[in-house]
C-alpha positions in Angstrom: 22.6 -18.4 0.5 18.9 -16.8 1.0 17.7 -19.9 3.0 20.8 -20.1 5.6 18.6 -19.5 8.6 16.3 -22.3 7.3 18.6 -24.6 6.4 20.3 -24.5 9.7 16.6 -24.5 11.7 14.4 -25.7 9.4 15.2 -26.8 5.6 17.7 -29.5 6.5 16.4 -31.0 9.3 12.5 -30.3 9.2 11.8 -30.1 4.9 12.4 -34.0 4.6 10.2 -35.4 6.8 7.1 -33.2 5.3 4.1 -34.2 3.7 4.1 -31.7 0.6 1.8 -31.0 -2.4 4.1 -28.9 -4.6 2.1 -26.6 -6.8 -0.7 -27.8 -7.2 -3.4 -26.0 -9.7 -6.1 -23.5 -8.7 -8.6 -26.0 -8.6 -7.3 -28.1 -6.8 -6.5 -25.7 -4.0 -10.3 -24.6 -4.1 -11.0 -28.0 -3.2 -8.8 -28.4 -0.5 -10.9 -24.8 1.0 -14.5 -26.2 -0.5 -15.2 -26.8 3.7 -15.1 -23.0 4.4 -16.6 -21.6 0.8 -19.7 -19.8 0.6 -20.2 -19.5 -2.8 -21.2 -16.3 -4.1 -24.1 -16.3 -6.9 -22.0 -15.7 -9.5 -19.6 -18.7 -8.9 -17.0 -17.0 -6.9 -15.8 -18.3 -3.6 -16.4 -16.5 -0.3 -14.0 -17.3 3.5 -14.0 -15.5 6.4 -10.5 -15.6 8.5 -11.2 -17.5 11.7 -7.8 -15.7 13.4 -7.7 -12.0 12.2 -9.4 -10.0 9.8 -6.3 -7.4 9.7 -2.7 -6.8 9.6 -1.2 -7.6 13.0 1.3 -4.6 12.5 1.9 -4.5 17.0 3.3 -8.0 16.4 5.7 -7.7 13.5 9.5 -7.8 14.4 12.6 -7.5 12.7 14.2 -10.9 13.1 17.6 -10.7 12.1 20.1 -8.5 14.8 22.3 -7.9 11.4 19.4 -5.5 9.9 19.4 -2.0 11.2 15.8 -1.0 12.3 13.6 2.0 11.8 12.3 4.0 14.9 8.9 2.2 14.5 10.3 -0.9 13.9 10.4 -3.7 16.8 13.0 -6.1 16.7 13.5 -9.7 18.4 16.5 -10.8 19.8 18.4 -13.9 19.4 17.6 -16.1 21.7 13.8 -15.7 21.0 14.3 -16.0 17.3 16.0 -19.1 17.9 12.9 -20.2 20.3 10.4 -19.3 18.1 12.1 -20.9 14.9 13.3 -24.3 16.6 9.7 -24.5 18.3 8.0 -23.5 14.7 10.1 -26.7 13.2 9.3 -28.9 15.9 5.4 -28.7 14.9 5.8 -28.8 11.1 6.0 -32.3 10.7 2.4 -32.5 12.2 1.0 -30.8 9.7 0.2 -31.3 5.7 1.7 -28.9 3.8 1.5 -26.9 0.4 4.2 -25.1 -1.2 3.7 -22.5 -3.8 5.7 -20.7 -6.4 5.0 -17.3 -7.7 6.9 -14.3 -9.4 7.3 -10.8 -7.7 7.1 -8.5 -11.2 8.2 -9.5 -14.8 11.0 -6.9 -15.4 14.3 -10.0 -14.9 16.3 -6.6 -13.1 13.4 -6.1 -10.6 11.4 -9.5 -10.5 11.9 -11.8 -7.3 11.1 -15.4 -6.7 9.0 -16.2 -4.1 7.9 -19.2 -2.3 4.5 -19.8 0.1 4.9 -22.8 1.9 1.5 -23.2 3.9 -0.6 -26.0 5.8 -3.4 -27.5 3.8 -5.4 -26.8 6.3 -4.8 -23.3 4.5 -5.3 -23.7 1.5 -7.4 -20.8 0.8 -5.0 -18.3 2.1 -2.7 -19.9 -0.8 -5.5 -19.5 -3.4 -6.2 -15.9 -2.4 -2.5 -14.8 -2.5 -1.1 -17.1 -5.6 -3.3 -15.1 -7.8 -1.7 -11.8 -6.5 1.6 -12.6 -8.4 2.7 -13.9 -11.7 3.4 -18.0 -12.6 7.2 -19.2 -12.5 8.8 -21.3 -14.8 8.1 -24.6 -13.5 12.2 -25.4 -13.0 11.5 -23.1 -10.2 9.3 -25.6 -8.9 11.5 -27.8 -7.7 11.7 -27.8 -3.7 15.9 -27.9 -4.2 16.0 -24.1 -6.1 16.0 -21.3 -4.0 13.5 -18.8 -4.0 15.0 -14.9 -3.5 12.0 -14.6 -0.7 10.3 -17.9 1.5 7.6 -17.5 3.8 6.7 -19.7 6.4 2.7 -19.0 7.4 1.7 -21.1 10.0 -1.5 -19.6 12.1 -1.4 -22.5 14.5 2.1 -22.9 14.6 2.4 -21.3 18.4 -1.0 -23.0 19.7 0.9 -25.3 22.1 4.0 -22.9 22.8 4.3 -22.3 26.7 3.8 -18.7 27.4 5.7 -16.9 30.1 5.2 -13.4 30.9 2.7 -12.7 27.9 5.3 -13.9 25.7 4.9 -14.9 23.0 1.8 -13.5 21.7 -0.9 -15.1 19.9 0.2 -13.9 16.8 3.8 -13.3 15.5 5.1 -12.1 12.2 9.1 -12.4 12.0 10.9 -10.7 9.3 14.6 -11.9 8.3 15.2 -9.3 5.7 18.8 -10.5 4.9 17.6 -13.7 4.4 14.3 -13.1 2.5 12.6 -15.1 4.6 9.3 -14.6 7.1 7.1 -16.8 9.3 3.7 -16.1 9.5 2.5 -17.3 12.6 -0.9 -17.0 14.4 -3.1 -15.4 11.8 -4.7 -16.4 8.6 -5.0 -13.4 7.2 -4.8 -12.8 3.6 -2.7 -10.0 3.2 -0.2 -11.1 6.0 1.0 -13.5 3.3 0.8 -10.6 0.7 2.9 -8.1 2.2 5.7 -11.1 3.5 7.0 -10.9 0.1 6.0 -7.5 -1.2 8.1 -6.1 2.3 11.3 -8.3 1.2 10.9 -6.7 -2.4 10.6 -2.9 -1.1 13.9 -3.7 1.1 15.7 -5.3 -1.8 14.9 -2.0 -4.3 16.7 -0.2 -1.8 19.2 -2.1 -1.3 19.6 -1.4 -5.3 19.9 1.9 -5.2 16.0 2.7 -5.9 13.4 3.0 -3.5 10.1 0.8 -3.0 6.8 2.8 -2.9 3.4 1.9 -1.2 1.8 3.6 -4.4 -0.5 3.0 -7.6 0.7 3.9 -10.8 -0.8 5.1 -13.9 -0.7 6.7 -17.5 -2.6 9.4 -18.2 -3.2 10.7 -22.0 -4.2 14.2 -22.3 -4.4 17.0 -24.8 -2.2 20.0 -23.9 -1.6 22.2 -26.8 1.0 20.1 -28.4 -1.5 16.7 -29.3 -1.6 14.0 -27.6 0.9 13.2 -24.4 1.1 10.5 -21.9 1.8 11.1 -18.0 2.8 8.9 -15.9 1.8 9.0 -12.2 2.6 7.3 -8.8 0.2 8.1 -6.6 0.3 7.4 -2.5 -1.9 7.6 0.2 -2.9 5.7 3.4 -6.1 3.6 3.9 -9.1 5.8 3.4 -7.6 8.7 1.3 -8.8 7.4 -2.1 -5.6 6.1 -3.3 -6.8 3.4 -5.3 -10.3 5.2 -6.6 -8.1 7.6 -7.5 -5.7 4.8 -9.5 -8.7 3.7 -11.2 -10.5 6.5 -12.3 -10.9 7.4 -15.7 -10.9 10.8 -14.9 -13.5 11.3 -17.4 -11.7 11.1 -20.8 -12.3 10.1 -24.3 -10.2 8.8 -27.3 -7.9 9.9 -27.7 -7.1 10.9 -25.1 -7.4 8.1 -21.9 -5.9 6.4 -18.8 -4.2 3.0 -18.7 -4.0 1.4 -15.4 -0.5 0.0 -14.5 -0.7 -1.2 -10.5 -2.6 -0.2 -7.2 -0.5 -1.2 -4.3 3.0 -1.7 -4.6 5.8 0.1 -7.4 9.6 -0.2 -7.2 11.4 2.8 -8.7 14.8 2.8 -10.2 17.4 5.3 -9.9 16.5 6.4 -13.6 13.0 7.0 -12.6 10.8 4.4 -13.9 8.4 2.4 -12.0 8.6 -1.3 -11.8 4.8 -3.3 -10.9 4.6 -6.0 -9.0 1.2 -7.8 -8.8 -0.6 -9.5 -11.6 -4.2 -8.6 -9.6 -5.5 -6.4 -7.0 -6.5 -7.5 -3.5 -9.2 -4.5 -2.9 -10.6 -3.3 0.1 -14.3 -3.6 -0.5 -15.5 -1.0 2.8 -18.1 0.5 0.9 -17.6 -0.3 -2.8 -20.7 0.7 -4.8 -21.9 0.2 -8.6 -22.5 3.7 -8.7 -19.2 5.7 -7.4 -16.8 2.6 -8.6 -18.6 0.9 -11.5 -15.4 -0.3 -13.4 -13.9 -2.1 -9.8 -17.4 -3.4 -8.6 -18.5 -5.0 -12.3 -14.6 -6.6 -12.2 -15.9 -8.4 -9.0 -19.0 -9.7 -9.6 -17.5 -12.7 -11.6 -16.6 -16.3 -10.5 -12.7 -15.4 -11.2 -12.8 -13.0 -8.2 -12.2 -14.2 -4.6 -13.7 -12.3 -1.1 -12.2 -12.6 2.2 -14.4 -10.9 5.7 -17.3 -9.9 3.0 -20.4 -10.5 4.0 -22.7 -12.9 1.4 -26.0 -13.3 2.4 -28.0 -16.8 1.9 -29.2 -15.8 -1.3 -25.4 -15.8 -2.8 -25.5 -11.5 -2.9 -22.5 -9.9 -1.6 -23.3 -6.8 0.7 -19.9 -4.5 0.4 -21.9 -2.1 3.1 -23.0 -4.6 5.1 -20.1 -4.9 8.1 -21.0 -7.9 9.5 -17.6 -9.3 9.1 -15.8 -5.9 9.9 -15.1 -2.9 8.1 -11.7 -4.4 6.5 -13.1 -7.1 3.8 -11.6 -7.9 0.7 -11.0 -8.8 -2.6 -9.5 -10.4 -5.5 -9.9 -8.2 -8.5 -8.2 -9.5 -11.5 -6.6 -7.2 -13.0 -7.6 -7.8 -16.6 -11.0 -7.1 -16.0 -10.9 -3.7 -14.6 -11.3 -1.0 -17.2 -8.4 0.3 -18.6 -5.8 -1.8 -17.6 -3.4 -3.6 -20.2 -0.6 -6.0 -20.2 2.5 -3.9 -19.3 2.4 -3.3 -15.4 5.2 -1.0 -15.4 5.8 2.5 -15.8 8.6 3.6 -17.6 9.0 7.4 -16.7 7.4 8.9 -13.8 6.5 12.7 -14.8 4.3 13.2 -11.5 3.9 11.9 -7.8 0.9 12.7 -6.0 0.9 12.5 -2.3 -2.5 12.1 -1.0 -3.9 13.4 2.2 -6.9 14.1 4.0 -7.1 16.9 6.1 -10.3 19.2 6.8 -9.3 22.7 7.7 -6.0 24.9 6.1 -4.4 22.2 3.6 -5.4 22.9 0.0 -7.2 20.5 -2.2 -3.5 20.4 -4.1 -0.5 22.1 -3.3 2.7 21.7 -5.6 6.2 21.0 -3.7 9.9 21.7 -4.6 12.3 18.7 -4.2 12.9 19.6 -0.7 9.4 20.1 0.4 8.5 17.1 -1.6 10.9 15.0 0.7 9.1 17.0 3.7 5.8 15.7 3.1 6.8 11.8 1.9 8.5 12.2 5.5 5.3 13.5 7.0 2.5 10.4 5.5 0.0 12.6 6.4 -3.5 12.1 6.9 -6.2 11.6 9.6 -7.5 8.3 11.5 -10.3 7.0 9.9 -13.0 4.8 11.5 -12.1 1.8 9.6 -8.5 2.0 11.3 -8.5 3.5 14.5 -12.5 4.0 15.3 -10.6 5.7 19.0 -9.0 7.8 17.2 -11.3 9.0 13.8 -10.4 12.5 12.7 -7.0 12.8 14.7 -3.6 13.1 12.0 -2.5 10.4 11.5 1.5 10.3 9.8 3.5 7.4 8.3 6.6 7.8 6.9 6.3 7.5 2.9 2.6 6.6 3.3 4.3 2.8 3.9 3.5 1.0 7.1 5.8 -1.6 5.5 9.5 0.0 5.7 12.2 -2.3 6.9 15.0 0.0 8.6 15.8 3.6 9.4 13.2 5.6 7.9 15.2 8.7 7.4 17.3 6.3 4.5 13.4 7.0 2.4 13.6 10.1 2.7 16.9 11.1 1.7 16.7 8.2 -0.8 13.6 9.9 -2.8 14.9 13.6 -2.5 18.2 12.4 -4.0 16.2 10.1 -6.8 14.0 13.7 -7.6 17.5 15.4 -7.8 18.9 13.0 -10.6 15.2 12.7 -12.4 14.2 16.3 -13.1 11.2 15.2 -14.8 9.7 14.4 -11.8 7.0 17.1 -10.3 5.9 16.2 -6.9 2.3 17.6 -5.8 0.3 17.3 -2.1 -3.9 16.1 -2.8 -5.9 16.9 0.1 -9.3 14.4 -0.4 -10.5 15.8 2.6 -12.4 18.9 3.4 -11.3 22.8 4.0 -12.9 24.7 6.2 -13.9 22.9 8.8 -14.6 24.7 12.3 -14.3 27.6 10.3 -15.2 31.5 12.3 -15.8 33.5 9.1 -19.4 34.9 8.4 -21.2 31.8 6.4 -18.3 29.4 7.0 -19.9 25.8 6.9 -19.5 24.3 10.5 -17.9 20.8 8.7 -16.3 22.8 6.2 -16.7 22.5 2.5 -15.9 19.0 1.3 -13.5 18.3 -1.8 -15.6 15.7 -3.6 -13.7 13.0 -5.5 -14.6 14.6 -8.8 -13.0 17.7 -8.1 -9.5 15.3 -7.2 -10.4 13.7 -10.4 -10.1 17.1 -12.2 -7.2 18.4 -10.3 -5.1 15.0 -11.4 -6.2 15.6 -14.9 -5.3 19.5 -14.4 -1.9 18.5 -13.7 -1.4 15.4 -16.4 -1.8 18.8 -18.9 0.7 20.8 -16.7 3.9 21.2 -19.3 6.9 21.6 -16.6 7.7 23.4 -13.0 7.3 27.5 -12.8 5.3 29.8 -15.2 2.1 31.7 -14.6 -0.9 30.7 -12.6 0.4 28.8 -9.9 1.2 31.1 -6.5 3.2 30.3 -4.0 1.6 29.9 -0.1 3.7 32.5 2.3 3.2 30.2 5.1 4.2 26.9 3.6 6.2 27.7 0.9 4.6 25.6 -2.5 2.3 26.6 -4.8 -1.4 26.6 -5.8 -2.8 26.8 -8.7 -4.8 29.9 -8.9 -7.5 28.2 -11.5 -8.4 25.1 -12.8 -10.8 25.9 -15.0 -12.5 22.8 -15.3 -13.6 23.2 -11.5 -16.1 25.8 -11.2 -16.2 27.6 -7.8 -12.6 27.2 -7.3 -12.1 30.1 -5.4 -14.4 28.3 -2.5 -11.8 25.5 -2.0 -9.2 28.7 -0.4 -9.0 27.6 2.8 -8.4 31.2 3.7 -11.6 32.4 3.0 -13.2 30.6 5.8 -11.5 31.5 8.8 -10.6 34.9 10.4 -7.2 36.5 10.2 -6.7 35.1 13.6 -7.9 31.6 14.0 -5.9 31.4 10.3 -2.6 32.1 11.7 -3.6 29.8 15.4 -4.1 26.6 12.8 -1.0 27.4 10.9 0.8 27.4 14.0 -0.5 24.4 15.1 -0.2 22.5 11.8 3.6 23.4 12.2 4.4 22.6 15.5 2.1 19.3 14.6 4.8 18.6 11.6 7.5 19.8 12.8 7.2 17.4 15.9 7.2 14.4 13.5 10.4 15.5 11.1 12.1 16.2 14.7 12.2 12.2 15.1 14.8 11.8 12.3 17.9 13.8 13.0 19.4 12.1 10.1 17.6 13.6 7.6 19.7 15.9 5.4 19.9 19.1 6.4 18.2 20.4 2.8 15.1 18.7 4.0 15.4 19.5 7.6 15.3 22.9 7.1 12.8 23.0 4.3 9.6 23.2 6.5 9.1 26.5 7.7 9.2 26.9 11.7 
């Protein structure tokens, strides 16, 4: 049974003797927050996090001995599982609770049941996240059915708990993957409750046969010599790499052709390639969101449906997206409804192209396209660089994470091997590198820009819509890299200048061949901390 842990620590003897509002309606849930709101001019409400404005990724730990872990995975034993759990049900009874029922997807194959329960002291973490998933059916509601995934959040859950040898920490996130369940304890964080579920559905699409993907999907609908045709796209990337301006660009296109806008964070593909959504609406990062550069996201937040956590209001009711007052990591309830081009269906049902996003700034390519083994190579290598809004110590230094998805649960060569065999069985599937960054940079040729030569997000725009028109693998125009092994495009005609964005052209012979060296012992270091990768994707990188 899902809730065995819970029934043994928790449900049976703890459930009973709580205070519970079951369901209740969106209203009634603002109420309960109406003490923190600062309410934006426009009618929507406004909290800041008095715990954590982030993730708490140092203090996440497998919880279950049973569940093989990853190498960046920590893991709690028994005995302090048991601590933590019997100590967290020894406080509940103090407190008022809420418990809420939402829906993980719509597809009945890949659609999960998942249950918040949450103190009402709360409540606006509740309101935040229940609108990131879709209503049950209200037999669901009933405390007696089982949810597939429960999660206790309880930020003050370990106030009281003596600590001993700076254990436990202030704020602990514990992960029983076999039994879909997770406590949440220590932080009030928004998306600590959002990824408790969305975590237990990446693990369970494995456990299918599929694989769960940190990635936004959409259609594109381009003209390509043959009429009209529709592309899908899965698109990854880590925070700061334009993944979802990228999702939600319109790339510039008229009727007919077009884009529709399927999902931003989360997709769960099958072993027939299609690409199940998740949410129902977005919860945005809002660092530096402007009318300007991202009309169709900013005008889908400036109504009293939306909901900001960490952004900064000012006493006039204005939100201030670049003011940082409340950190660099605010956010945002975007419903997905009102951002331009999206439509009912959330799910993708062929993937025809993924599109691993990086930033780099001196030898990668703005785009690069990969063969099934390289393609494996790089969804091993999550490459990127540090940006100040996550490390501000270590801006500009790579940065990797396996699949682009801080939120694997176990070994993480199983993802790799998992999407190299998944490319194997769905031809259809063309796998390309993006590099948002720059080329160039620290470049020793005559006239090389010192910073290098920066790929602007219209040229990225252009080079998706380059490859939505692409037909299939191989022909003319596309040349394959002697160091690296995949292909660039020689042209894209819509991108005048092209020939400026060779990273080649900025360097001498020499210092070329030094970075090259560098970027290989710099990858191949990573790969080396997965032996079990298969051998085809070991040995795809070149040495």
């Amino acid at each position: 049974m899902a809730l065995t842990l819970i029934k043994e620590n928790i449900w049976a003897k703890t459930y009973p003797q709580l205070k519970i509002l079951n369901n209740p309606p969106e209203e009634v849930l603002r109420d309960l927050a109406r003490a923190e709101e600062i309410t934006t001019r426009f009618g929507a409400p406004s909290y800041r996090t008095r715990q954590a404005a982030s993730r708490s990724a140092a203090n996440t730990y497998l919880a279950n001995e049973k569940t093989a872990s990853g190498r960046f995975q920590r893991t709690l034993d028994v005995r302090r599982t048991k601590e933590i759990i019997n100590y967290v049900a020894s406080q509940m009874p103090g407190a008022s609770w809420i418990s809420l029922d939402r829906a993980i997807g719509r597809n009945p194959n890949f659609s999960f049941h998942c249950r918040l329960l949450i103190p009402q002291a709360f409540a606006r973490v509740g309101l935040m996240w229940s609108k990131t998933l879709f209503p049950t059916q209200e037999a669901k509601h009933d405390p007696r059915v089982e949810p597939d995934f429960l999660t206790v959040y309880f930020p003050e859950a370990l106030d009281g708990m003596e600590r001993k040898d700076n254990w436990p920490p202030s704020t602990l996130i514990l992960i029983n993957p076999e039994q879909g369940i997770t406590f949440v304890l220590g932080t009030d964080y928004v998306g600590e409750a959002k990824m408790s579920f969305l975590r237990q559905a990446l693990y369970q699409t494995k456990k299918k046969g599929g694989l769960g993907l940190h990635a936004g999907s959409k259609i594109v609908r381009v003209r390509n010599g043959q009429g009209v045709k529709s592309c899908g796209m899965l698109l990854f990337g880590l925070s700061g790499t334009g993944k979802t301006t990228l999702t939600l660009d319109d790339h510039g296109l008229t009727p007919p052709e077009g884009v529709t806008v399927l999902q931003d964070d989360i997709a769960l593909l099958t072993p027939q390639g299609r690409a199940f959504g998740t949410e129902d609406n977005f919860y945005v990062k809002t660092e530096g969101l402007k009318a300007e550069e991202q009309a169709g996201l900013y005008q889908s937040l400036i109504n009293p449906e939306a909901i900001f956590e960490n952004v900064t209001v000012d006493k006039s009711g204005e939100i201030r997206f670049t003011d940082y007052t409340n950190g660099t990591n605010g956010r945002a309830l975007a419903l997905r409804r009102k951002i331009p081009n999206t439509g009912d269906s959330i799910d993708l049902e062929r993937v025809d192209k993924m599109i691993f996003i990086a930033r780099r700034d001196t030898i990668v390519p703005p785009v690069a396209r990969l063969n099934r083994e390289l393609a494996a190579v790089f969804f091993m290598l999550g490459e990127s660089i540090e940006t100040s809004a996550g490390d501000p110590t270590r801006a500009g230094q790579p940065k990797h994470e396996v699949g682009f998805n801080p939120f694997i649960i176990g070994p993480e060569e199983i993802e790799g091997n998992r999407l190299y065999d998944l490319l194997n069985a769905n031809p259809q599937i063309e796998v390309y590198l993006l590099n948002t960054g720059s080329v160039g940079k620290g470049g020793d040729a005559p006239d090389a820009p010192k910073e290098g030569l920066k790929i602007p997000k219209e040229v990225s725009s252009k080079i998706l819509t380059f490859l939505a028109r692409q037909k299939t693998s191989g022909g003319a125009g596309w040349i394959r890299d002697p160091d690296w092994g995949y292909e660039i495009p020689e042209r894209i005609p819509d991108i005048p200048g092209w020939e400026n964005f060779d990273p080649r052209k900025y360097y001498t012979n020499a210092t070329y061949g030094r970075l090259v060296t560098q970027l290989k012992a710099e990858r191949q270091a990573w790969l080396a901390q997965f032996p079990g990768l298969k051998s085809a994707i070991r040995s795809a990188l070149p040495g």
